[in-house]
N, C-alpha and C positions, 0 to 999 in steps of 0.2 A: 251835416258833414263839414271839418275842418278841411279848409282847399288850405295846402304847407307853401307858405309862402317862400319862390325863389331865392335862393341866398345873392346879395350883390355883393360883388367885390367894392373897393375902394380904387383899385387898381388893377388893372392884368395888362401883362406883360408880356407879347409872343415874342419867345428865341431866348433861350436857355444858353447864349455865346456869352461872352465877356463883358458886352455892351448890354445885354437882356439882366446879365446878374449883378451888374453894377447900380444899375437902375432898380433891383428888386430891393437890394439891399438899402438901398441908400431911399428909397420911398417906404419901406416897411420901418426904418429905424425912425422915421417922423412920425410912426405910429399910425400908418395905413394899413388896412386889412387887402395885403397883396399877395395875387396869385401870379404864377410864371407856369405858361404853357412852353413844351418841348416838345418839338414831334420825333427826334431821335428817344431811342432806350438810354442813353446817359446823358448830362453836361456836359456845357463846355467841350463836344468833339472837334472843334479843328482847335482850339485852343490849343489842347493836348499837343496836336502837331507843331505848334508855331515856333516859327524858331527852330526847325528840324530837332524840338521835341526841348528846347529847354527854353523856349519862351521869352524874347524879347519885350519886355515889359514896357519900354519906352525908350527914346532918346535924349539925356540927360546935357544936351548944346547948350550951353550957360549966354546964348543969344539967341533972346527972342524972336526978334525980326526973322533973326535967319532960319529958326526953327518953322516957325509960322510957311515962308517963303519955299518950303520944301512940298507944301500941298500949294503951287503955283500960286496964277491968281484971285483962285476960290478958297486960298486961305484967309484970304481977309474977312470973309465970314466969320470964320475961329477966335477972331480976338477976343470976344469977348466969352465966349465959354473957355478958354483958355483963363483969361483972369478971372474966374470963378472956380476954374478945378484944372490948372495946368499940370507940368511935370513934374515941380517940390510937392505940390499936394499928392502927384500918384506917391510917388517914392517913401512921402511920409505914411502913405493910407496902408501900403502893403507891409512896411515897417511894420507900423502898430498891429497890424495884423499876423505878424511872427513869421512874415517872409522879406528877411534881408536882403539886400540887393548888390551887384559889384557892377563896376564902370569898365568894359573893352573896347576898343578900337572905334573909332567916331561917334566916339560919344553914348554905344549902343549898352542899355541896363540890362542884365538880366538876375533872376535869382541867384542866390550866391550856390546853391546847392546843382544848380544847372538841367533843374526837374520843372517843365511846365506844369504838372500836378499838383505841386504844392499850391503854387497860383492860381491854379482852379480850387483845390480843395480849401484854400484861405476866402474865397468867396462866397463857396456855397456854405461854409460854418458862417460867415458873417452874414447870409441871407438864413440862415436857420436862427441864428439867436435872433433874429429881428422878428421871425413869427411867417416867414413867407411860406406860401404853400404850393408846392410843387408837383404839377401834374406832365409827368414821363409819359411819351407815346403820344403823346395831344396833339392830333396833328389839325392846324385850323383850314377851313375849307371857305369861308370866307366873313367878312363882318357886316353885321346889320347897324342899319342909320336912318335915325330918325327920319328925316325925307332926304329928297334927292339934290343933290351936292351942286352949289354952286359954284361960278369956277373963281371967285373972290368973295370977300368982305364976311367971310364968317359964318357963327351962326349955325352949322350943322353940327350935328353930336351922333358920335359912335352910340349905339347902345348895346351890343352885345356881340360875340363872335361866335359862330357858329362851327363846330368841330366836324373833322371829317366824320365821325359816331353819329352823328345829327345832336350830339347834345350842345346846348348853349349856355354860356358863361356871360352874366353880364356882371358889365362893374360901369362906374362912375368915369374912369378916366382909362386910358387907353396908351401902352408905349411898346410901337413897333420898331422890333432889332430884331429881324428875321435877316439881315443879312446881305449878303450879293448874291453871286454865282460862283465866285472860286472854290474851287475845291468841294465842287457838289456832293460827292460821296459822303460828306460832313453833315450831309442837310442843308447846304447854301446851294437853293435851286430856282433862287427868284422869284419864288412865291410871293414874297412882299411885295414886286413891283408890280401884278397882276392884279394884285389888290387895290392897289393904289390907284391901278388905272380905272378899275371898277369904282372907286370912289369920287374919280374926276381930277385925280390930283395929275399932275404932267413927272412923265418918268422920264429919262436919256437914253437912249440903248445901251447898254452894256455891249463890253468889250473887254477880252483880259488884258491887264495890265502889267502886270508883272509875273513875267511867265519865263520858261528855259528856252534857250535858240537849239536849231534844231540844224546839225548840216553836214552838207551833201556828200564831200568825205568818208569815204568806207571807212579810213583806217581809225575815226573818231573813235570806234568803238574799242580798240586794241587802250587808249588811256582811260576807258570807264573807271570813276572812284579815284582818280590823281588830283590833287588838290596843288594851285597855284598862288602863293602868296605875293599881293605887294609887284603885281608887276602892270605894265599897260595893256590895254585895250584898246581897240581903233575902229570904227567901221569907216569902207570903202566903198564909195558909187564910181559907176564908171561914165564918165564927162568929155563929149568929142572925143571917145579914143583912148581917153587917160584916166588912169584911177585915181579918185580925189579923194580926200580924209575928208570928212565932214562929222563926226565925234570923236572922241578919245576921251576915258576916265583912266582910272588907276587904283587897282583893288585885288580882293580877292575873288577865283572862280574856283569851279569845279568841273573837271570834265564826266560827263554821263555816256554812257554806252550809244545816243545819239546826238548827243552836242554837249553845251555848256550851260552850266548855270553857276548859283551863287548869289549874293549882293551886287556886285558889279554890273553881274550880267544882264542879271532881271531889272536891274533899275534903268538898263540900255533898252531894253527889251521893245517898249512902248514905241522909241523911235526907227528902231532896226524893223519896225513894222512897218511904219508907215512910209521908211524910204523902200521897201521889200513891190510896195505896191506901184511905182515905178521903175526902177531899175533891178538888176541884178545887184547884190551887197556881198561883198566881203569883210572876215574881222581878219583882223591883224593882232597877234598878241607880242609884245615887245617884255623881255624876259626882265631888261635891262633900265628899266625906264630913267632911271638918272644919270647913263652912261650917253657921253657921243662918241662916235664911230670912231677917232683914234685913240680914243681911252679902250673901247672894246678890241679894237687891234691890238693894243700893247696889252692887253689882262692874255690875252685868245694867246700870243707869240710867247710869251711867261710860261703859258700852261703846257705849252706843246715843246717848248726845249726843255721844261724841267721834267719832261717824260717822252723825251725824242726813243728810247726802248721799247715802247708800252704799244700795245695794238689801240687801235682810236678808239674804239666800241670800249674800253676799259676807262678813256678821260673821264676825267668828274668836273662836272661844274656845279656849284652848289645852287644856282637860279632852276637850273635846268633838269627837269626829271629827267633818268635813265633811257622809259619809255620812249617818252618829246625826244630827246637824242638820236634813238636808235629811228625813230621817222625821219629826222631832219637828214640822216646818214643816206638813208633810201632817196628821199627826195634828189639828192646832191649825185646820187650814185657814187655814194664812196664806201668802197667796202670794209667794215668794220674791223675785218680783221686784216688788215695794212697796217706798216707798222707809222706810228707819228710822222718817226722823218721819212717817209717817203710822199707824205703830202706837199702837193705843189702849192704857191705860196697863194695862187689862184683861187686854193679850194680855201685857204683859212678863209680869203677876207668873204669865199661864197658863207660859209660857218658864219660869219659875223654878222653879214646878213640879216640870215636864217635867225639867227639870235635876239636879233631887233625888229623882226617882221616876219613872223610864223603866222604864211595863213592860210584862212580855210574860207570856203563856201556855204552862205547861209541859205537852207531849204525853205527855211519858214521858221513859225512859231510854233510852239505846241500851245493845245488849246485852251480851253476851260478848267477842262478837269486838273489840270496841271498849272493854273494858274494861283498867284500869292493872294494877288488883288485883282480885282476885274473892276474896269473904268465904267462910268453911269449909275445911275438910281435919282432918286427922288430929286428933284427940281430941285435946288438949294433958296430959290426965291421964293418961296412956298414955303419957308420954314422960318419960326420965329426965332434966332439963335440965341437971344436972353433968356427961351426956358426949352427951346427942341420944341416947339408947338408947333400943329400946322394950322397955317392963315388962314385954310377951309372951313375944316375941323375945329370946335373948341375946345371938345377935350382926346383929343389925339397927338400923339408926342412919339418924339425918332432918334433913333438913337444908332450908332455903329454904321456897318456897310451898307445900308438901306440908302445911305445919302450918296451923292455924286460929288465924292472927291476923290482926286487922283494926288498919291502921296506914293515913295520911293520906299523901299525895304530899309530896316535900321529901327525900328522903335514905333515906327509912325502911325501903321494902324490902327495898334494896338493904343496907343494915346487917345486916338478920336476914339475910339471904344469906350475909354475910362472916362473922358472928358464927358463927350454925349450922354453917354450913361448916367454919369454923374447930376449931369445940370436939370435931363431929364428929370429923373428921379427926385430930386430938390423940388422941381418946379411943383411936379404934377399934382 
């Protein structure tokens, strides 16, 4: 009787994301016999979303340092997978791959066609001519290792992962991008870091990081889907008695049927949490950010004698959506349908106010599920960052959200995806 000898891979790969097929790609084209497990029915599923569906590919900051300094002080880890597969290299990688790219507002890339798909489908053809083979529905249940993990110096080796099906897949070398927690419905459910801890490797808690604020305001919900360009932000604690500004950015949000999100928002998010956990917070939004208060007097007194006729509820301010107006009208109790000149001069400069310091009350955060990025994962000292190896493990390698960096909306993820992915995949 011929006993059929197990097939071994060269490589497997769990997490079919951005980081999972960068890595397949970029290890199969050195001519590895590589597999990529997915436990979702398709690729690349939050990818599809990222970028509310057209895919921030990267941030194109033509300064290093400062690029770098956007993932705090766990960016100094990056340096050097950065000089080996930084932002010219993505930009050039997806180029050649027949998806072009355009440059908007802080520096943020996306495809020029404004389709996350393309960028998925440009990957998985570049992991198909390479020879990778991909197993949909594969959901892993955990990995077997030669003996039992020490908590330094090496020396241990993955041998095989065990599927929820009970079949097993071994290969030679091993690169986990299963992920975080954001946006679970995707399949980012943390399974990695339960692994990890089963291996002895040290994980951080997670926490979402870039998430939408959530507040206390009923009438939030009356500007669900209004979008606000290019104006200030501010959060407020309150201090002996007094409300103190303690951040302020300047960007663009969105308001949601329970609060705000956007870039702006979410990249506030993290700290609007953590001052949440002592005090009461409010935001302030300043419509006007490059105006001072007798430049907005004199725009405000302009506007209201060149339509001293007009009922107020008809003024136009082009910062200021209709909706925002018709609150700020209610808040003020001036009734909309008054004509101009009958406003006393009290109420404009109240309007001017209102104008430079629209606020509202924050509930909370929303959670996980609704989060961009969730903070925690894999120790980052635990991790060789010349090839994504771990210090445990010899042939075990990490790639994407699995690692514990905290990085801001605009390109940034999505880079340590390609990056990690990338260097992974080289090394392995």
């Amino acid at each position: 009787m011929v006993v059929k000898k197990a097939k071994v891979y060269d490589v497997a790969i769990i997490g079919g994301g951005p980081a999972g097929l960068m890595a397949a790609g970029i290890a199969a084209e050195r001519g590895n016999k590589v597999i990529l497990l997915e436990k979702n029915e398709i690729l690349g599923k939050k990818l599809l979303i990222s970028g509310g569906g057209r895919c921030n590919i990267t941030n194109v900051n033509p300064n290093h340092r400062d690029f770098v300094s956007k993932y705090g002080k766990k960016g100094n880890f990056l340096f050097t997978p950065f000089s080996i597969f930084g932002v010219p290299e993505t930009v050039k990688f997806f180029n050649d791959l027949g998806v072009p790219t355009k440059v908007e507002n802080n520096f943020r890339a996306f495809p020029e066609s404004d389709k996350s798909s393309d960028v998925l489908n440009a990957l998985v053809k570049f992991a198909e001519k390479n020879k990778v083979e991909f197993r949909i529905g594969a959901e892993v249940a955990k990995f077997k290792k030669l003996k039992p993990a020490r908590t330094s110096g090496g020396g241990n080796k993955i041998t095989a992962v065990v599927l929820s099906s009970k079949e097993v897949i071994e290969a030679k070398s091993f690169i986990l991008a299963s992920g975080g927690k954001s946006h679970p419905e995707t399949g980012s459910t943390g399974d990695g870091f339960e692994w990890l801890k089963d291996l002895g490797h040290n994980v951080i808690d997670s926490a979402p990081a870039l998430v939408p604020i959530k507040i206390k305001e009923s009438w939030i919900a009356e500007l669900s889907g209004i979008s606000v360009d290019n104006a200030g932000l501010s959060v407020w604690i309150e201090e002996n008695n007094n409300w103190k500004k303690v951040l302020s950015k300047k960007g663009r949000f969105l308001f949601t049927h329970v609060g705000l999100t956007g870039p702006t928002v979410l990249n506030m998010s993290k700290e609007v949490g953590e001052y949440l956990d002592y005090d009461e917070v409010k935001l302030a939004i300043d419509f006007y950010p490059g105006a001072g208060l007798d430049q907005m007097h004199e725009m405000v007194l302009k506007n209201f004698e060149a339509n001293l006729n007009k009922k107020v509820k008809n003024l136009v301010f082009k910062e200021i959506p209709t909706k925002v107006f018709d609150i700020m009208l209610k808040q003020l109790e001036i009734d909309g349908d008054w004509m101009v000149n009958e406003l006393l001069r009290e109420m404009r400069f109240a309007l001017v106010e209102k104008f430079k310091r629209f606020e509202m009350t924050v509930a909370g955060l929303l959670g996980v599920d609704k989060a961009v990025v969730t903070s925690g994962g894999l120790d980052l000292s635990e991790v060789d960052f010349k090839t994504m190896r771990s210090k445990i493990f010899d042939n075990l390698y990490f790639a994407g959200d699995i690692l514990d960096f905290d990085r801001p909306s605009g390109g940034f993820s999505l880079q340590l995806c390609w990056t990690t992915g990338y260097v992974a995949g080289k090394a392995v």
